[in-house]
MARNUFI-320074 format. One record per residue (C-alpha): x, y, z. Coordinates in Angstrom, 2 decimals. Layout:
<rs>
+---------+---------+---------+
|      c1 |      c2 |      c3 |
+---------+---------+---------+
|       X |       Y |       Z |
...
+---------+---------+---------+
</rs>
This chain:
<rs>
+---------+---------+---------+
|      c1 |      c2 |      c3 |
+---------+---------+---------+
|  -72.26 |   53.43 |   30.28 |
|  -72.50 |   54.23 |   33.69 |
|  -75.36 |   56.71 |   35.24 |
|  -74.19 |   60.06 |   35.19 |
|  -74.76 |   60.87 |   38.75 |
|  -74.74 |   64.85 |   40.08 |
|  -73.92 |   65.74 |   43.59 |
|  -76.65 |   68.68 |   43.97 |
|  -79.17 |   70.51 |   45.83 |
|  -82.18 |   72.76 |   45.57 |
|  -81.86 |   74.77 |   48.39 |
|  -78.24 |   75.96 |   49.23 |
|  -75.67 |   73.53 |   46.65 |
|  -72.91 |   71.44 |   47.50 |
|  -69.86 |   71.93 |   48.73 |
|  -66.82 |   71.16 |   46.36 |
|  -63.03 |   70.98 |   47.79 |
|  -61.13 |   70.24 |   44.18 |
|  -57.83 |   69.73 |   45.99 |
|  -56.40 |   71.62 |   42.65 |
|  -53.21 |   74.00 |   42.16 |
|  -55.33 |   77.12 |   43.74 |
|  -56.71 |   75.16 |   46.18 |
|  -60.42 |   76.42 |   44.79 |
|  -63.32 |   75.50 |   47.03 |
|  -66.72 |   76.03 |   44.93 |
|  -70.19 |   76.70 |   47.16 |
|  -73.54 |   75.74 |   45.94 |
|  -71.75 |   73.84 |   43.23 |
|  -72.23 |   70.31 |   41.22 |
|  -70.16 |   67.97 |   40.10 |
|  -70.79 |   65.98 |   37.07 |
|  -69.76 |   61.97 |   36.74 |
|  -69.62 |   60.08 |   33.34 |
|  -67.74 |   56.56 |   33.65 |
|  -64.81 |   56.06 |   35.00 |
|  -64.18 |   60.29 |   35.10 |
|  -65.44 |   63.55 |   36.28 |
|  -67.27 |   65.20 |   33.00 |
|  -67.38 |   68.65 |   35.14 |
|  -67.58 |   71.10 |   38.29 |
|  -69.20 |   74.37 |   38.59 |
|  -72.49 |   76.48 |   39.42 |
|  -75.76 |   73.78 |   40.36 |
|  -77.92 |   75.16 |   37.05 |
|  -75.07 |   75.50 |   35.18 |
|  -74.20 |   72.00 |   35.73 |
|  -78.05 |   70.66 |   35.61 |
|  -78.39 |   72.24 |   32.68 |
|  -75.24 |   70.68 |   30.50 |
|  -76.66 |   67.19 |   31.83 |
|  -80.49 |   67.30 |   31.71 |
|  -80.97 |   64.00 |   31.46 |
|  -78.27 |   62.77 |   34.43 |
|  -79.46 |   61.02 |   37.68 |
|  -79.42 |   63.60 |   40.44 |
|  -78.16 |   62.90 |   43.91 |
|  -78.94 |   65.10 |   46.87 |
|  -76.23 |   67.64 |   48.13 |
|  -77.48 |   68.94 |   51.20 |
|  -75.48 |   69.75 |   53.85 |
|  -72.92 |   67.79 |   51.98 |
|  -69.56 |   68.06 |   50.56 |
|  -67.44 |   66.95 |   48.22 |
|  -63.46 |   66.08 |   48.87 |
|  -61.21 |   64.20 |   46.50 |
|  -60.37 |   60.78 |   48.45 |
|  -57.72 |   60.13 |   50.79 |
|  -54.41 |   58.57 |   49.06 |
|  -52.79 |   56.02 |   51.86 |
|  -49.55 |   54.86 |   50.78 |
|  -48.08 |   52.98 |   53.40 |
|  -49.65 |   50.52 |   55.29 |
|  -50.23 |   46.91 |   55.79 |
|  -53.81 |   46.03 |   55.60 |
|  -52.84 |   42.51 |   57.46 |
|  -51.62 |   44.26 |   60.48 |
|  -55.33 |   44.99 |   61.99 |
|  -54.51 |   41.59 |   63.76 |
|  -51.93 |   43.53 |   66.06 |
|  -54.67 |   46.65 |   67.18 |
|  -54.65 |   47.04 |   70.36 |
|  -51.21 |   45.57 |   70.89 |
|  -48.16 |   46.66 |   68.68 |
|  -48.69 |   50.42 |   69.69 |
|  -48.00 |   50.10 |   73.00 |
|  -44.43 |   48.04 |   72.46 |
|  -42.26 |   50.44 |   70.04 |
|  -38.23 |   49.36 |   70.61 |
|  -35.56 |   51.61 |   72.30 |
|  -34.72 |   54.83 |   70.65 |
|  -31.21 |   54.00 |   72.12 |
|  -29.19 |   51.39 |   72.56 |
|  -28.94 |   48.28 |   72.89 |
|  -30.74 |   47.14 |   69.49 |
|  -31.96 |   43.79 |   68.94 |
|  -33.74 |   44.01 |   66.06 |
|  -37.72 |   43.66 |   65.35 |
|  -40.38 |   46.20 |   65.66 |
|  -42.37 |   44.30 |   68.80 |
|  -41.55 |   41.71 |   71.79 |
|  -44.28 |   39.72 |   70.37 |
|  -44.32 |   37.92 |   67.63 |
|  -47.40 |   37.75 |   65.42 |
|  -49.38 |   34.90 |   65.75 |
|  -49.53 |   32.51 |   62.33 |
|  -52.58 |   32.63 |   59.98 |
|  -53.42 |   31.06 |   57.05 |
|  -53.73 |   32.13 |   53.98 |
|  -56.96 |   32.45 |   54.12 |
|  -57.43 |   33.95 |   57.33 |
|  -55.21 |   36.61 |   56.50 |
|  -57.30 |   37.65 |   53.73 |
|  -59.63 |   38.25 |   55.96 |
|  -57.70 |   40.89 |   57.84 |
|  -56.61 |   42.25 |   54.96 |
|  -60.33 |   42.77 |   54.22 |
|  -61.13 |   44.30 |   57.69 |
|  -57.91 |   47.03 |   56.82 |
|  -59.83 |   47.80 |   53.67 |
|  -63.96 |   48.51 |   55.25 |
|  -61.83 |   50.68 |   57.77 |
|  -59.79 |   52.44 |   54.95 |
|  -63.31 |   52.73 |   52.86 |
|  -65.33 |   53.84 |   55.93 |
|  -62.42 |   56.65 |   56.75 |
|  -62.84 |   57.88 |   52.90 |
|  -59.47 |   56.49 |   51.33 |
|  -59.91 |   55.70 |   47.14 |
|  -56.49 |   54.50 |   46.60 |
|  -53.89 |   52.46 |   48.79 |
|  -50.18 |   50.62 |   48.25 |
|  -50.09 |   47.89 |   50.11 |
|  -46.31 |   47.16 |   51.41 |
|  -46.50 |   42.96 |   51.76 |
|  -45.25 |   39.64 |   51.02 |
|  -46.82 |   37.12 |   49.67 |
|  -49.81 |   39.48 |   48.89 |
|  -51.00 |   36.79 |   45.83 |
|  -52.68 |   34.93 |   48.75 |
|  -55.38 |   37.77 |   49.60 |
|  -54.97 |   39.90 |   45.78 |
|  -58.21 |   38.18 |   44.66 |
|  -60.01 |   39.93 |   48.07 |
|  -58.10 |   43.09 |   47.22 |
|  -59.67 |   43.74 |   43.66 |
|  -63.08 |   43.02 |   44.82 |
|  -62.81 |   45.71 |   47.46 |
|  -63.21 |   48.41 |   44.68 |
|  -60.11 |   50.36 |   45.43 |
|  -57.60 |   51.97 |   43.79 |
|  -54.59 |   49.99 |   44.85 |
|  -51.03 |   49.85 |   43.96 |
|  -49.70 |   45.89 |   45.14 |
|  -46.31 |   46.32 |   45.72 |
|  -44.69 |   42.72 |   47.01 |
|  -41.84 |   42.66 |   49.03 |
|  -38.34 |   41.21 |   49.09 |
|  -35.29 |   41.01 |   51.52 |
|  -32.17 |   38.26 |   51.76 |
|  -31.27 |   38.77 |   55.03 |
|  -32.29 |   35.54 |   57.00 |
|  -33.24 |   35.21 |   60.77 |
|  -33.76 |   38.96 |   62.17 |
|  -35.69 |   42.22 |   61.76 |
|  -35.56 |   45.49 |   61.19 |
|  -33.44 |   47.12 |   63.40 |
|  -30.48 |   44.61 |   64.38 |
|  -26.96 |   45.91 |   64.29 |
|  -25.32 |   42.10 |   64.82 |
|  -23.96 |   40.32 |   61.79 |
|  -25.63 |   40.48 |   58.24 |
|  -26.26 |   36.83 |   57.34 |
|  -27.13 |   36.78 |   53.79 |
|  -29.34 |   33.67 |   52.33 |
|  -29.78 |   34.65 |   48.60 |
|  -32.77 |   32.18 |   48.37 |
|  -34.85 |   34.82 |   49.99 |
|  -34.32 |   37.18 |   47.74 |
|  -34.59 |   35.01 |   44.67 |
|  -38.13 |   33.76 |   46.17 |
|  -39.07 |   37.49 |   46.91 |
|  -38.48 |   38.43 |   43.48 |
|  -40.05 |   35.55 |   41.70 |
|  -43.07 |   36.49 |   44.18 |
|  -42.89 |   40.14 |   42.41 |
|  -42.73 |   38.94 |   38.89 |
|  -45.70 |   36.54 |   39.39 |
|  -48.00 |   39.56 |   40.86 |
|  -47.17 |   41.41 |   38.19 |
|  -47.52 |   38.89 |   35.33 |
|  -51.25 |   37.76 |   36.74 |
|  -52.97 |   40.97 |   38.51 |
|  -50.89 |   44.13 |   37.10 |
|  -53.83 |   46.19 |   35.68 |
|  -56.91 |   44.07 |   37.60 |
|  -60.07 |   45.70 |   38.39 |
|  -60.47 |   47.30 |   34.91 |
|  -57.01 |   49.08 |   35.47 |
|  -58.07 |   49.75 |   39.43 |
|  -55.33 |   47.52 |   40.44 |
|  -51.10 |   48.28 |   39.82 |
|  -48.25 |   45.90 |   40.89 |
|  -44.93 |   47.39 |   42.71 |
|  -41.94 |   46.21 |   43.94 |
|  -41.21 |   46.87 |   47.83 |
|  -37.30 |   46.53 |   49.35 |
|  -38.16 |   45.69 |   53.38 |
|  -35.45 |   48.21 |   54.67 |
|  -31.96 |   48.58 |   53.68 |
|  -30.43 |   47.10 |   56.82 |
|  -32.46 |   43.76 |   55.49 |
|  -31.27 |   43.88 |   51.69 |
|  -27.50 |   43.27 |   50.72 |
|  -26.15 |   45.22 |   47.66 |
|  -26.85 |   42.73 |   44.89 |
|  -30.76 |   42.58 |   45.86 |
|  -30.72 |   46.30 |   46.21 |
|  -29.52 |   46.50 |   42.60 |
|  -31.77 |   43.60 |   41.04 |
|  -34.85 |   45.75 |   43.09 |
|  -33.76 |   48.86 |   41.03 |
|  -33.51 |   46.26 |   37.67 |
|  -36.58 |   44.72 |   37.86 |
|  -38.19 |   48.24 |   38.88 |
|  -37.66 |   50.33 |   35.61 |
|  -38.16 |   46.36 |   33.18 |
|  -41.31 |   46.76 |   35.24 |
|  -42.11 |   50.50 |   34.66 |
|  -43.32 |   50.66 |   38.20 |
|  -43.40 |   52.52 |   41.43 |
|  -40.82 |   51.00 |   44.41 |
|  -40.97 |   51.73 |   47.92 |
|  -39.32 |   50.67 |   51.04 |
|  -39.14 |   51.31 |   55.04 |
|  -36.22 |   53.43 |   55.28 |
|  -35.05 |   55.40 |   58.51 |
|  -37.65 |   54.08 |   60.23 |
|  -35.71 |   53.45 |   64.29 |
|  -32.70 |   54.11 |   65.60 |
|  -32.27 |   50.57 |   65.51 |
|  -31.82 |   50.80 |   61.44 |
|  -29.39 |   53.31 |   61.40 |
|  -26.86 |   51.45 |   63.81 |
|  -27.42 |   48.80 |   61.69 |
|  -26.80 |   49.50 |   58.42 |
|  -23.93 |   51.82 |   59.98 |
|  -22.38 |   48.62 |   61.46 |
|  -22.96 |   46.36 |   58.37 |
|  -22.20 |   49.21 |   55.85 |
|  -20.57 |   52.04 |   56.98 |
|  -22.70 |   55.00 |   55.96 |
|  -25.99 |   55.82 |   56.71 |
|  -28.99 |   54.39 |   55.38 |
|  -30.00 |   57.05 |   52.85 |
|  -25.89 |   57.28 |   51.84 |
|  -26.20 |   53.19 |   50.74 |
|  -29.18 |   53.38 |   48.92 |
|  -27.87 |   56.33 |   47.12 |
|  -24.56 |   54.62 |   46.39 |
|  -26.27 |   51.96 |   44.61 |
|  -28.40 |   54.32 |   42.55 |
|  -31.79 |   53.16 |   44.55 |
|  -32.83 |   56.12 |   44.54 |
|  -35.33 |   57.70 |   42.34 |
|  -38.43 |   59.89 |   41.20 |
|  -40.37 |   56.72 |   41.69 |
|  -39.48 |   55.83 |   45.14 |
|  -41.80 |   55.91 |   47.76 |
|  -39.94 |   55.90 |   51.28 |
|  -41.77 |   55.00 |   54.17 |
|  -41.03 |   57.05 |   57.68 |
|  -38.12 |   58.78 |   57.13 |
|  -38.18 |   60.09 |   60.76 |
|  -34.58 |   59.11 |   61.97 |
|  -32.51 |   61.14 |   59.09 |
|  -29.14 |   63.56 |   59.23 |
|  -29.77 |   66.37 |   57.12 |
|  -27.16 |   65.02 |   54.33 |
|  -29.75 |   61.99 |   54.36 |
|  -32.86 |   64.22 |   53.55 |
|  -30.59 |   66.52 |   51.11 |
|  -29.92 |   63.52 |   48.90 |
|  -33.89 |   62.39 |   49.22 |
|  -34.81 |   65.79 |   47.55 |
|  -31.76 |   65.74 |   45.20 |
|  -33.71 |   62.55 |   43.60 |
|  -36.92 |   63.58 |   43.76 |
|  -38.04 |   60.94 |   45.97 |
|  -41.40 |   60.70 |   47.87 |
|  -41.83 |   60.20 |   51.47 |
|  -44.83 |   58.73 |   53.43 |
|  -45.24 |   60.46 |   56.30 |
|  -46.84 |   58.01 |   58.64 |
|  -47.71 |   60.36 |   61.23 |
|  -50.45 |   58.22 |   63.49 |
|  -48.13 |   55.48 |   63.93 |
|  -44.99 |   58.64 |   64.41 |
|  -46.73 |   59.99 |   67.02 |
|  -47.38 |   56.00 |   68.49 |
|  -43.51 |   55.52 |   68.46 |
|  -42.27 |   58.77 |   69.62 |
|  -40.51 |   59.83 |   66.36 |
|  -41.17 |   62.19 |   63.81 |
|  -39.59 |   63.43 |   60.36 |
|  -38.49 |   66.49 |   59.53 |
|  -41.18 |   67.27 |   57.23 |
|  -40.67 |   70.78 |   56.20 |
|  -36.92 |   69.91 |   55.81 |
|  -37.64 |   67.24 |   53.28 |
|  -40.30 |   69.03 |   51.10 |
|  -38.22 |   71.98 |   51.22 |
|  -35.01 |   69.81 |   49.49 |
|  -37.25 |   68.55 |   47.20 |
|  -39.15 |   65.51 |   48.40 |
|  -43.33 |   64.74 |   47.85 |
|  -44.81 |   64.46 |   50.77 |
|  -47.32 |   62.26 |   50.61 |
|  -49.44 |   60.01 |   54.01 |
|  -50.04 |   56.87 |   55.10 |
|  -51.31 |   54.68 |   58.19 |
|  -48.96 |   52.07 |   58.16 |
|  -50.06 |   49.68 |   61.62 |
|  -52.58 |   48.28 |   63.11 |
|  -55.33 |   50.98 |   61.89 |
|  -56.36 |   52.63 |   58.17 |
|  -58.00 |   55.81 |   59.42 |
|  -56.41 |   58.92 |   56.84 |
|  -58.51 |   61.57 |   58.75 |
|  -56.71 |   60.49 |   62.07 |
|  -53.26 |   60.47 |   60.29 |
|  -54.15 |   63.89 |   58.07 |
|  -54.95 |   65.65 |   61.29 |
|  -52.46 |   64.14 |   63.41 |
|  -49.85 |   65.07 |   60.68 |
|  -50.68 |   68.54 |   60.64 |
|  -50.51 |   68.65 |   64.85 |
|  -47.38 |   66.59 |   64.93 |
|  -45.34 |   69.22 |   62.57 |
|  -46.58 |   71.94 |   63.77 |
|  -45.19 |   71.27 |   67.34 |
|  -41.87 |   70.08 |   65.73 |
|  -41.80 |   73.92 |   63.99 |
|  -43.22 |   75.44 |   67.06 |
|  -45.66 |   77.05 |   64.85 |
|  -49.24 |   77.37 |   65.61 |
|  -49.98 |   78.42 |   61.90 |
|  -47.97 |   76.07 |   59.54 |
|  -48.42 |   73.78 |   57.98 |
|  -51.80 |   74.85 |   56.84 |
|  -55.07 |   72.48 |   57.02 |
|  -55.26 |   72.88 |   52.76 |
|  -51.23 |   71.63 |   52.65 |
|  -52.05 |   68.75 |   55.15 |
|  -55.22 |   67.65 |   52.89 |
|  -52.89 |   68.05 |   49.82 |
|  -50.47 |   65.32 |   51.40 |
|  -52.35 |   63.38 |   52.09 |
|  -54.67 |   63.21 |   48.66 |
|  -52.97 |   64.60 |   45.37 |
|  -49.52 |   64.12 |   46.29 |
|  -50.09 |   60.09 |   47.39 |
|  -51.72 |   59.58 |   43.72 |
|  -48.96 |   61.36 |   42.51 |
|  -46.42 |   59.25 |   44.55 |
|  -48.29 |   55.75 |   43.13 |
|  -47.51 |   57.36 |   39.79 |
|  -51.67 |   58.31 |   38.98 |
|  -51.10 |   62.40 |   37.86 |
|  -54.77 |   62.08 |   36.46 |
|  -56.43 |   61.87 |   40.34 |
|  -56.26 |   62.65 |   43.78 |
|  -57.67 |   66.06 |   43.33 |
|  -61.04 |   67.36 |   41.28 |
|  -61.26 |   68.75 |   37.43 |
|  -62.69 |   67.89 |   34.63 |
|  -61.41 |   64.84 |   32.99 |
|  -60.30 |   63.63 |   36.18 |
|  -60.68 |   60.01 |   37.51 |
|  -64.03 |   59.92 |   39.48 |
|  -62.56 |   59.22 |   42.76 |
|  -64.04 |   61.18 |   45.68 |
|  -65.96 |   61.14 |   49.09 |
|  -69.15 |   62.72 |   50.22 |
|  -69.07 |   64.11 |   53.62 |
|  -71.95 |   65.22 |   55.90 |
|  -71.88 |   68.38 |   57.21 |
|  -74.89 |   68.85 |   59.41 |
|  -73.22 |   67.30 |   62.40 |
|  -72.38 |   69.27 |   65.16 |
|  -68.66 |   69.12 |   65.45 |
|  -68.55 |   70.33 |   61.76 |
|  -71.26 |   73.19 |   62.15 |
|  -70.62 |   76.51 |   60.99 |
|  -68.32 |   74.71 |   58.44 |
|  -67.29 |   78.23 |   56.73 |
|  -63.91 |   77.03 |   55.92 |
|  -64.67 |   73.47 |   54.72 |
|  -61.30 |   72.42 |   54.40 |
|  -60.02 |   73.43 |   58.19 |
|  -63.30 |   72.56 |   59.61 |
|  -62.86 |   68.80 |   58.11 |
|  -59.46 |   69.20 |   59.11 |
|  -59.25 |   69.74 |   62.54 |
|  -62.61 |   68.30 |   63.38 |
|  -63.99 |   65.87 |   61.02 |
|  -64.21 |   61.88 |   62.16 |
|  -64.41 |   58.80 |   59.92 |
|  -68.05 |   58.25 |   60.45 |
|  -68.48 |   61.87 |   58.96 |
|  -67.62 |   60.17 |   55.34 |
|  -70.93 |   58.93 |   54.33 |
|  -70.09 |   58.16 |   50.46 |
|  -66.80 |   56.68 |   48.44 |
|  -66.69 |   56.74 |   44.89 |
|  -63.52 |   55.10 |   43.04 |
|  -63.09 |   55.20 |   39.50 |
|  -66.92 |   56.61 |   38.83 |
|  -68.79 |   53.75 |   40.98 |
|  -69.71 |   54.13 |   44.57 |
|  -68.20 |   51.80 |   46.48 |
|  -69.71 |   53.31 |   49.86 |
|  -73.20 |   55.02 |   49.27 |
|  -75.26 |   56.18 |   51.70 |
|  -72.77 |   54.69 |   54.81 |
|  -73.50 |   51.18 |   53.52 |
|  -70.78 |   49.68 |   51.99 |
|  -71.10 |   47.86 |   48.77 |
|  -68.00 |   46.08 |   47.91 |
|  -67.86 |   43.47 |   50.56 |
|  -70.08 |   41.88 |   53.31 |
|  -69.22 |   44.32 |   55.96 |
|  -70.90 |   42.53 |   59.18 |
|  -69.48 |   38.56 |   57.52 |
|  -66.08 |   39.99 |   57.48 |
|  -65.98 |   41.92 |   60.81 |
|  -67.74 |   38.57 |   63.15 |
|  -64.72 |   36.79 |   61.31 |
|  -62.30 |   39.08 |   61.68 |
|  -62.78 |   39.10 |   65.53 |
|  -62.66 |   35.22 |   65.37 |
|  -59.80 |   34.89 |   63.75 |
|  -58.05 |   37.31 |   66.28 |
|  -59.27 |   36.13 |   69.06 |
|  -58.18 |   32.69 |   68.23 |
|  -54.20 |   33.66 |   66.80 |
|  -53.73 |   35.03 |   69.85 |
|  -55.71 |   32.88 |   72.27 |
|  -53.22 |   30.02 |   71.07 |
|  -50.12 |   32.26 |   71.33 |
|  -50.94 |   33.08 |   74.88 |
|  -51.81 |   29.81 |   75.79 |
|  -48.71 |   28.23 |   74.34 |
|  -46.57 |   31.11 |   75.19 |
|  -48.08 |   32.70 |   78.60 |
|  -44.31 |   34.11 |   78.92 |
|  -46.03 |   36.93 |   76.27 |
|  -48.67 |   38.40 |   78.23 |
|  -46.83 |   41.39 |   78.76 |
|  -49.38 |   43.70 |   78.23 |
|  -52.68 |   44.49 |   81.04 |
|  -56.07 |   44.29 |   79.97 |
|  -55.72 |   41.03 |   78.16 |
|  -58.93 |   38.59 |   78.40 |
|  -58.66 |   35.57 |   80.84 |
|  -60.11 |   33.69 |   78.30 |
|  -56.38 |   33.96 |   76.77 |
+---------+---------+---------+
</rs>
């Protein structure tokens, strides 16, 4: 068995923010850990006293959160920082397709793994326990993934439309060898690393966006999906650019196809959502569907769902990063500032609804109903926050005050499935430092040659000389 570690204090006790149905907070509390689960929460002696013999682990001035749920992003995309923010396309015509004037540079297989690794110390170090990851090909870095020590839900993707992007209204050429390979890709992650990491690690399916699926992948997606008994997601209203598209190639709206070919479903997990008619979000809600509300990389492009709209017709709202950074306090606050300015409402949605989003509700959108918030029986996955730094001092409301002030580097422990994967701000899953010097190497080299090859791309200031 594991130790049976207990978050508490002798002077003035923890913290605990359990995240549950009445949004309880408990002060100068404990919180007991046995395995994989959380044996139970409540007054410091109370606590020491029901595990006498437990290791005890020094609470002051911390507390306690359940950890951060991202589920959308693509942990490869740290390559682009610095770069794909600053290039969103046109909200308005013309449409070409693509979400960037530059291409990304090409890695290997092993280089991207690397990347992928550098998404995952920034997603640990910002206090997320559990991620889907929205790739292809993700067999090449799913070894790297498990080792992490996070709570992940590998959903591979699939499309058969050949030689575009997102977002291109011109002709829909079909090559039905993509989407054969893409699904082969799925059943092969599934067969080999579908319950990895002692049960840490799930396999999805992803569709890339409807405007780059034809009807008869859309359909096989939905097939293999409930053979599979697994959570689906896909990019769906996510630019302008996608809604002309699959207008011109379909003749409905996005949201209308999927619906017509029965994509839709309690176990759906759309990403964006932020360029929607109201009969679009209507028929979200009708089928229970969750939404990711990326909100950081929103507020980068200039667009925003209707948040309120789709929760209120039905719809889980759940968070997620998506580009070129894994920070969930950034995208929990910026959520909670971005829809509040789209309700012109200075009170709504609270700072406790935010933190729900973006915590219970993603486990509950990757299909786990036994974590994302604190109780008793509970899957041990948490985070330990300081509290004795000054842009958290008085914290009298912990949840607001973490909120609307907290910052990654405020997360100082992660535990995921009762072991700490972060103790202490050291990280113990991976070789932080080794992965971060190559990281930067790798970078700087990808796009070193692209600029070099292609100076026609250095359409961006600031970029080194070197390049």
């Amino acid at each position: 068995d594991f130790p049976t570690p207990i978050i508490t204090d002798d002077v003035e006790a923890t913290t605990i923010v359990t995240g549950d149905d009445a949004e309880t907070v408990h002060h100068g509390a404990s919180i007991a850990i046995r395995d994989d689960r959380i044996a139970a929460i409540g007054p410091d002696e109370e606590v020491a006293r029901a595990f006498p013999d437990a290791e005890r682990i020094d609470g002051r001035n911390r507390a306690v959160f359940p950890g951060f749920a991202n589920i959308h992003t693509h942990l490869g995309m740290t390559l682009a920082r610095g770069l794909y923010e600053d290039l969103s396309p046109p909200h308005k015509p013309p449409f070409s397709g693509g979400l960037s004037p530059l291409p990304l540079p090409k890695l290997s297989a092993e280089e991207y793994a690397v990347m992928c690794q550098l998404g995952a110390l920034e997603a640990i170090r910002s206090g997320t326990t559990a991620v889907l990851e929205d790739g292809a090909n993700i067999a090449g870095y799913a070894p790297q993934m498990v080792e992490t020590g996070l709570r992940m839900l590998l959903a591979e993707r699939t499309w058969d439309r050949a030689n575009t992007s997102i977002g291109d209204p011109g002709p829909f050429e079909q090559d039905e060898r993509l989407g054969e390979a893409g699904l082969q890709r799925i059943a092969d992650l599934h067969s080999k690393w579908h319950g990895a990491g002692q049960g840490r690690i799930g396999v999805g399916l992803a569709a890339w966006a409807p405007d780059m699926c034809s009807p008869g992948l859309l359909r096989r997606v939905r097939t293999m999906q409930e053979e599979l008994d697994t959570t689906a997601t896909i990019h769906l209203n996510q630019i302008w650019g996608e809604v002309a598209a699959v207008q011109a190639h379909r003749g409905m709206l996005p949201t209308e196809y999927l619906a017509s070919l029965d994509f839709l479903s309690p176990r759906l997990v759309c990403a964006h959502c932020r360029c929607m008619d109201h009969r679009e979000e209507r028929l979200l809600g009708q089928a229970r569907t969750s939404v990711s509300f990326n909100s950081a990389i929103a507020a980068r492009r200039g667009l925003s769902p209707r948040v309120a709209v789709l929760e209120q017709e039905g719809c889980t709202i759940g968070m997620g990063s998506d580009n070129m950074a894994e920070d969930m306090v950034e995208v929990t606050r910026t959520g909670l500032f971005m829809e509040r300015i789209r309700r012109e409402d200075g009170r709504n949605p609270t700072p406790e609804q935010a933190l729900r989003w973006a915590t219970r509700n993603g486990y509950a959108a990757m299909g786990i109903t036994d974590a994302g918030f604190l109780a008793p029986g509970n899957k041990a996955d948490l985070i330990v926050v300081r509290t004795d730094r000054p842009h958290l001092t008085p914290m009298i409301r912990a949840v607001s005050t973490f909120v609307h002030q907290g910052q990654p580097h405020d997360v100082e422990s992660v535990m995921v499935d009762g072991t700490w994967v972060m103790r202490d701000g050291t990280v113990r899953s991976m070789d932080e430092a080794a992965i971060v010097k190559e990281a930067d190497r790798i970078a700087r080299r990808a796009w070193g040659d692209l600029f070099t090859a292609k100076p026609e791309l250095r359409i961006l200031p600031g970029l080194p000389a070197a390049f």
